[in-house]
C-alpha positions as CSV (number, residue, x, y, z in Angstrom):
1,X,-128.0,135.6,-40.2
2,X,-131.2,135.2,-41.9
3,X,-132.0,131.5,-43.6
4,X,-131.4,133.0,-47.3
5,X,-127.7,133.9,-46.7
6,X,-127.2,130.5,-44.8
7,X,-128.5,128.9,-48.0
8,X,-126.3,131.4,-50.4
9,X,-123.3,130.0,-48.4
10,X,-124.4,126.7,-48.6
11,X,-125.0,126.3,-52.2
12,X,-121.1,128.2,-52.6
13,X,-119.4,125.7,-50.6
14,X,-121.4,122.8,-52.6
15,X,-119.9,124.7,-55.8
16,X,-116.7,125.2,-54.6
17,X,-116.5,121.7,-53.7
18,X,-117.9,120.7,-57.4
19,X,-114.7,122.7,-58.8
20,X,-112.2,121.3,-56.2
21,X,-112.9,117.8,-57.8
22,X,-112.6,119.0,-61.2
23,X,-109.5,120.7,-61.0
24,X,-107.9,117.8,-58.8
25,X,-108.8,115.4,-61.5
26,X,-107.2,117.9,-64.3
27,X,-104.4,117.8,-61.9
28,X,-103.7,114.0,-61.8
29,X,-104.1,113.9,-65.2
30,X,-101.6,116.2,-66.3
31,X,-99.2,114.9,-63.5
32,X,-100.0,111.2,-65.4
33,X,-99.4,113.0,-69.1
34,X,-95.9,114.6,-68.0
35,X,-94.3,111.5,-67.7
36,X,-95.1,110.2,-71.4
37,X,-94.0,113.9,-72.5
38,X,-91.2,114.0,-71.2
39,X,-90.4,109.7,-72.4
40,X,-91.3,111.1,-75.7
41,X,-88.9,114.1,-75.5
42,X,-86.2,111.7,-74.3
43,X,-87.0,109.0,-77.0
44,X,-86.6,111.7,-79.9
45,X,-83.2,112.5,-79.1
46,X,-81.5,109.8,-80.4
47,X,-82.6,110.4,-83.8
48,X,-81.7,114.2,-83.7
49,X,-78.2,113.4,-82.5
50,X,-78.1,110.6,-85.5
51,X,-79.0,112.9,-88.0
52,X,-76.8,115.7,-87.1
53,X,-73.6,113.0,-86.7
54,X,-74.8,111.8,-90.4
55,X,-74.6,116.1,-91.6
56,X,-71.1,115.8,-89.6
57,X,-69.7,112.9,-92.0
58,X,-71.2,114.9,-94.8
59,X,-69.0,118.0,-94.4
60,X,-65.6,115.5,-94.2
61,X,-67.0,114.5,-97.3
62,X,-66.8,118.4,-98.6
63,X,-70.6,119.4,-98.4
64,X,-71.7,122.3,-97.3
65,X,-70.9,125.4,-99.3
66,X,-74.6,125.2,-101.3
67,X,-77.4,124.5,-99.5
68,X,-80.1,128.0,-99.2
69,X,-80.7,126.6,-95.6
70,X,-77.3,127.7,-95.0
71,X,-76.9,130.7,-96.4
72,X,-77.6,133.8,-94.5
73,X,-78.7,136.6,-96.2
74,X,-76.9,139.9,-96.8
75,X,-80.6,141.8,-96.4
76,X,-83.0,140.8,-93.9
77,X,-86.7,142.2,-95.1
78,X,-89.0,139.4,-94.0
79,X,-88.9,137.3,-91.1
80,X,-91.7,134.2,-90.1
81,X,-92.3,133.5,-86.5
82,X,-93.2,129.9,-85.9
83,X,-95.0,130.5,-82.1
84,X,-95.8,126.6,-80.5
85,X,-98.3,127.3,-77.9
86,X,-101.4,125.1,-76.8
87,X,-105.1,124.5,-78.0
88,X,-106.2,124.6,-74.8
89,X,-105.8,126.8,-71.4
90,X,-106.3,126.3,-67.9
91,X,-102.2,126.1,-68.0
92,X,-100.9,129.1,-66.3
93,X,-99.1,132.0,-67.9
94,X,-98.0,129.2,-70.5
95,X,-99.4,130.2,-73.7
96,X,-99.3,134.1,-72.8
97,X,-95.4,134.0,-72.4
98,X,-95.0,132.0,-75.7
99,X,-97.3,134.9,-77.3
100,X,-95.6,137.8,-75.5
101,X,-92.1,136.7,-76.7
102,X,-93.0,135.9,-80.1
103,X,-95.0,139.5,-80.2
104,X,-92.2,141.3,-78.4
105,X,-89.7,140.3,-81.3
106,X,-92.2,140.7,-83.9
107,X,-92.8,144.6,-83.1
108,X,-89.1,145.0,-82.7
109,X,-88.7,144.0,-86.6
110,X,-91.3,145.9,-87.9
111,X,-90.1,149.0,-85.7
112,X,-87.1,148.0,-88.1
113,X,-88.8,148.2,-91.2
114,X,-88.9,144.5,-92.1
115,X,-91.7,142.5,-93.5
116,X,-93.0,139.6,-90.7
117,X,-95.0,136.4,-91.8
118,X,-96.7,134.2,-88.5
119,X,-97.4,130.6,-88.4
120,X,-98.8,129.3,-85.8
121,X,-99.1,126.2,-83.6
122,X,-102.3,126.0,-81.2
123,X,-105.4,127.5,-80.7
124,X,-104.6,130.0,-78.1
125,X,-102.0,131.8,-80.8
126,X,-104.2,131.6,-83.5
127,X,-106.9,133.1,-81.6
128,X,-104.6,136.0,-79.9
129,X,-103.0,137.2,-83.3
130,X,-106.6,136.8,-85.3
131,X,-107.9,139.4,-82.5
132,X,-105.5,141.7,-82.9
133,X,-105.7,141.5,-86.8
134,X,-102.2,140.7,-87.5
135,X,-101.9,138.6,-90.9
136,X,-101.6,135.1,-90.4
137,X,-99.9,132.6,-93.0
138,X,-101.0,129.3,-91.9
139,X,-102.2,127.6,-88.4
140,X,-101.9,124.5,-87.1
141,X,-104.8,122.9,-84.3
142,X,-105.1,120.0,-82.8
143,X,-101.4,118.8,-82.6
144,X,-100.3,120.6,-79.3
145,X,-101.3,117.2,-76.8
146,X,-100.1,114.4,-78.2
147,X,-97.7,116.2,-81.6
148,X,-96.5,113.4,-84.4
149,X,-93.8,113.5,-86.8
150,X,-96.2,113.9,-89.5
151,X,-97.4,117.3,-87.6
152,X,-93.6,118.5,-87.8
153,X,-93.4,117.7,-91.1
154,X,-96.5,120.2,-92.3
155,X,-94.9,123.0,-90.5
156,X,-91.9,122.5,-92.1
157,X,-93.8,122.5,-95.9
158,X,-95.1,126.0,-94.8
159,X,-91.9,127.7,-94.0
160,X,-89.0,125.5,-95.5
161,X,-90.0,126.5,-100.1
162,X,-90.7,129.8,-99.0
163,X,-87.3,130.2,-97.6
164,X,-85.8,127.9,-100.5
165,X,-87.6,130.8,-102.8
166,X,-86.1,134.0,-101.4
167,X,-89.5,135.2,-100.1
168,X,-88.5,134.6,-96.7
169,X,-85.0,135.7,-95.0
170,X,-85.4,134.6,-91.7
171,X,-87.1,131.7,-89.8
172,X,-87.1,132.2,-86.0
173,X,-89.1,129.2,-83.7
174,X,-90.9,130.3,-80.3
175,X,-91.7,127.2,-78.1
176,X,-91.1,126.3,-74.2
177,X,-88.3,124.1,-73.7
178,X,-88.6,121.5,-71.4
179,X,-86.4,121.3,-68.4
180,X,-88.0,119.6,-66.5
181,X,-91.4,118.9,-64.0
182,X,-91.2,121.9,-62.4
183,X,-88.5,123.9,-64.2
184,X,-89.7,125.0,-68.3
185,X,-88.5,127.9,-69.8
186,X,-89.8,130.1,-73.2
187,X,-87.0,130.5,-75.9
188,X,-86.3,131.8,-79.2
189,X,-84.1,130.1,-81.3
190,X,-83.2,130.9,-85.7
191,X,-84.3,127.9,-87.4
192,X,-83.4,129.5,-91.0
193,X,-80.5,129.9,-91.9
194,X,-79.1,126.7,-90.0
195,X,-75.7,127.6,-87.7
196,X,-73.4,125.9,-90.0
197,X,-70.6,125.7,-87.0
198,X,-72.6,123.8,-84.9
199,X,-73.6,121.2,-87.5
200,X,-69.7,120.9,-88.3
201,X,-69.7,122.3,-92.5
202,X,-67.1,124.4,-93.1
203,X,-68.4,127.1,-95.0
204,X,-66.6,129.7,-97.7
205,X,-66.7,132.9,-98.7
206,X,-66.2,134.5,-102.5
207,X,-62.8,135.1,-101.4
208,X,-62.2,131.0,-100.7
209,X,-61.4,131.9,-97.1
210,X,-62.6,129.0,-95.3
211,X,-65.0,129.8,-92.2
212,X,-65.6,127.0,-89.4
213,X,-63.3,124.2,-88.9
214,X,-61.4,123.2,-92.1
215,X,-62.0,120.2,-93.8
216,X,-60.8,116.6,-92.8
217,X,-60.4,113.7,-94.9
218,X,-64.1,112.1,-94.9
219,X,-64.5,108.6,-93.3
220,X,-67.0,107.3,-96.0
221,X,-67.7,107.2,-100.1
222,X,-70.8,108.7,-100.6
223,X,-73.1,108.1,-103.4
224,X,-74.6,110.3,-104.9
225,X,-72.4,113.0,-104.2
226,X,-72.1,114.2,-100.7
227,X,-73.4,117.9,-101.7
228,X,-76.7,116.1,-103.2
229,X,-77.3,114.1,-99.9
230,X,-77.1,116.9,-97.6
231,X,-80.1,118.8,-99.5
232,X,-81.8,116.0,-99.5
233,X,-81.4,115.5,-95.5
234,X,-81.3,119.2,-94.3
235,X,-85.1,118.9,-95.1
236,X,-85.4,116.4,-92.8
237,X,-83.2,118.1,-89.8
238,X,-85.3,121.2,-90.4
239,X,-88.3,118.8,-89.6
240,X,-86.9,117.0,-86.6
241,X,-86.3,119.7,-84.9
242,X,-89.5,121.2,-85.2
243,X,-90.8,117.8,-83.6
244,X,-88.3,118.0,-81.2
245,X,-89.7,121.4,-80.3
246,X,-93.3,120.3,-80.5
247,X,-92.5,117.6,-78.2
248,X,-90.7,119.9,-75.6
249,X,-93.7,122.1,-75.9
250,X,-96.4,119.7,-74.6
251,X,-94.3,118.5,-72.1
252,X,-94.0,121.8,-70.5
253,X,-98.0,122.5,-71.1
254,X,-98.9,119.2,-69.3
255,X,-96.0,120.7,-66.6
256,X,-97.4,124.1,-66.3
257,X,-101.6,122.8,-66.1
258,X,-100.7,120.4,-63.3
259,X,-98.9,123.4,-61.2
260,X,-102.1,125.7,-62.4
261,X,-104.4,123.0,-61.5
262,X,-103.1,122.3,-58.0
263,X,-102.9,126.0,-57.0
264,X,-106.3,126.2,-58.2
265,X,-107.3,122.9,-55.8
266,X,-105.3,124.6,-52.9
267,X,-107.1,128.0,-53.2
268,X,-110.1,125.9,-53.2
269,X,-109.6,124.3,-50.3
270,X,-108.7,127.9,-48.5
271,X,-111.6,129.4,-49.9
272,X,-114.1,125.9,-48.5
273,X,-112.4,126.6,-45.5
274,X,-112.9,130.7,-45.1
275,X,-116.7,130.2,-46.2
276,X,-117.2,127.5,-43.4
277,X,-116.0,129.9,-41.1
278,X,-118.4,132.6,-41.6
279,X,-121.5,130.6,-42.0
280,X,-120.4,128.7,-38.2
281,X,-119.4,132.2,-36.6
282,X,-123.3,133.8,-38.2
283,X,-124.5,130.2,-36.8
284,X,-123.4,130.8,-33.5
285,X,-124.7,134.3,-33.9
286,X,-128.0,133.5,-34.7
287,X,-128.2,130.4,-32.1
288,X,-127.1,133.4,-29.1
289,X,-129.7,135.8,-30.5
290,X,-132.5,133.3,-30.3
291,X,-131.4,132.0,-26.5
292,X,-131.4,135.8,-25.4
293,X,-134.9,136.4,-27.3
294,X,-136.5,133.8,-25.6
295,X,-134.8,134.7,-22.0
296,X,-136.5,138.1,-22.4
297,X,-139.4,137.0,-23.1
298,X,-139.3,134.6,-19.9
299,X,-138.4,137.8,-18.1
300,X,-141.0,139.8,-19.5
301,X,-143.6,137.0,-19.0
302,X,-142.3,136.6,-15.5
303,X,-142.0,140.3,-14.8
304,X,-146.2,140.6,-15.8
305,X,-147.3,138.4,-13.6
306,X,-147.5,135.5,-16.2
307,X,-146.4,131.6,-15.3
308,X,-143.2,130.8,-16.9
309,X,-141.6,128.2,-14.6
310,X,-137.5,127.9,-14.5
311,X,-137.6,124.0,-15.7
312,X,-140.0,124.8,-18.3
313,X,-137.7,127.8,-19.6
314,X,-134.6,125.6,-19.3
315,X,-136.6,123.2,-21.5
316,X,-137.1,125.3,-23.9
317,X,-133.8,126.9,-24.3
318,X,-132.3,123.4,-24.5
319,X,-135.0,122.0,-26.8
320,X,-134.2,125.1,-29.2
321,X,-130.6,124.9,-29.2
322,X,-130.6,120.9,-30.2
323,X,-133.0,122.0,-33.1
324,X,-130.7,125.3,-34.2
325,X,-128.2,122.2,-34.0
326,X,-130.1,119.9,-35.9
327,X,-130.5,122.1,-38.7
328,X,-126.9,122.8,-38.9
């Protein structure tokens, strides 16, 4: 092997071994950051489960029966896709299966004739849909790491009056749910209207058929009425869970660029170990070509009558193997 590839293989090992740090230190990182997700996930819970009993005590009071976020609509014509994803990559097939979901259901409506509206968490989404000139409501960057309630609360003002208004019939939410460190899983779930059954409100038709479970006697006096507090606090339901999915959602990117990051360290390692091969097995090449070059010429010196004692040939060989050595 001549002394340029030797040096090629050289210098790729060095580089290799550059990215192996790198991606080891991303890895530790994201291992560290998975914890606090997922504490954060955890911590959230209580106040979604609060909130929800709190709409329970509100429908024994009799609310329910007015609230737009709870009315589905006889027409569907224009649907908003609220696709999480992250503002950053080097995460695996993470943000592509948010995007593929959300794009999947998107085509499927308009193959239906219905309208579609897109806002959008992360830069990876905003950057996909802009390419591909779809038409893009609002986005929302630098939130995916570390989300606050006050992010939630944005993305709620850009979907929550246009559904209040009629302009929008449907509100579906794209995000990963978080399972846990190794387990995360891409869902779709309706945000707009809210399932009025799984809230508890017993909802009724023009006919004054009730729908749901029927109405018990309420546990509390509520003032103002119990109709006026529940608009007041679906508002805030609609934004918790959109925090709660936020949260969910950089747990599982934190899960996902840790597993990304240590099959990237492992395949280095593989690849520090292949290239060390070859450059050892061309070494060894290169090390028997010389000790056979310099035997013939012995022979040939030998063979013409020249002076080429066998100490001072053994010398030689050995001197020139401990400096093919040296180099090495």
């Amino acid at each position: 092997m001549a002394g340029g590839q030797e040096r090629v293989l050289r210098r790729r090992i060095k580089s290799v071994q550059s990215t192996k740090k790198i991606t080891r230190a991303m890895e530790l990182i994201a291992a560290s950051r998975i914890v606090k997700a997922a504490a954060r996930v955890e911590a959230a819970r209580p106040y979604s489960e609060k909130i929800t009993e709190v709409i329970h005590h509100l429908a024994d009071g009799g609310a329910g029966d007015q609230s737009p976020l709870l009315m589905p609509r006889d027409e569907i014509r224009k649907v908003a896709y609220v696709v999480v994803t992250a503002d950053r990559g080097l995460c695996g097939a993470y943000n592509t299966s948010v995007i593929r979901k959300a794009e999947r259901s998107l085509l499927a409506d308009r193959a239906q004739g219905r309208d579609y509206s897109l806002v959008l968490v992360g830069k990876k989404a905003e950057g996909y849909f802009r390419f591909r000139d779809y038409r893009i409501d609002a986005a929302f960057n630098g939130m995916s790491d570390t989300p606050t309630y006050e992010d939630a609360r944005q993305i709620a003002a850009a979907v929550t009056p246009a559904y209040e208004a009629g302009d929008i019939d449907r509100v579906q939410l794209v995000y990963t749910r978080f399972k846990s460190a190794g387990s995360q899983e891409v869902v779709e779930t309706t945000l707009m209207p809210l399932d009025s059954a799984s809230l508890g409100l017993h909802m009724t038709t023009d006919d004054d058929v009730t729908v749901g479970p029927p109405p018990v006697p309420p546990a509390y006096e509520f003032e103002p009425s119990p109709a006026e507090i529940l608009d007041r606090l679906l508002p805030k339901y609609i934004e918790s869970r959109f925090f709660e999915a936020q949260l969910e959602a950089a747990a599982s990117e934190h899960a996902a660029r840790q597993r990304a990051m240590k099959a990237a360290t492992d395949n280095a390692d593989d690849l520090i170990t292949k290239l060390a091969r070859i450059m050892n097995r061309a070494r060894q090449e290169q090390i028997t070509t010389e000790i056979m070059e310099i035997v013939g010429g012995a022979e040939a010196l030998r063979g013409g009558g020249g002076l080429m004692p066998d100490d001072f040939l053994a010398d030689t060989i050995e001197n020139r193997k401990e400096d093919l050595f040296r180099e090495r």
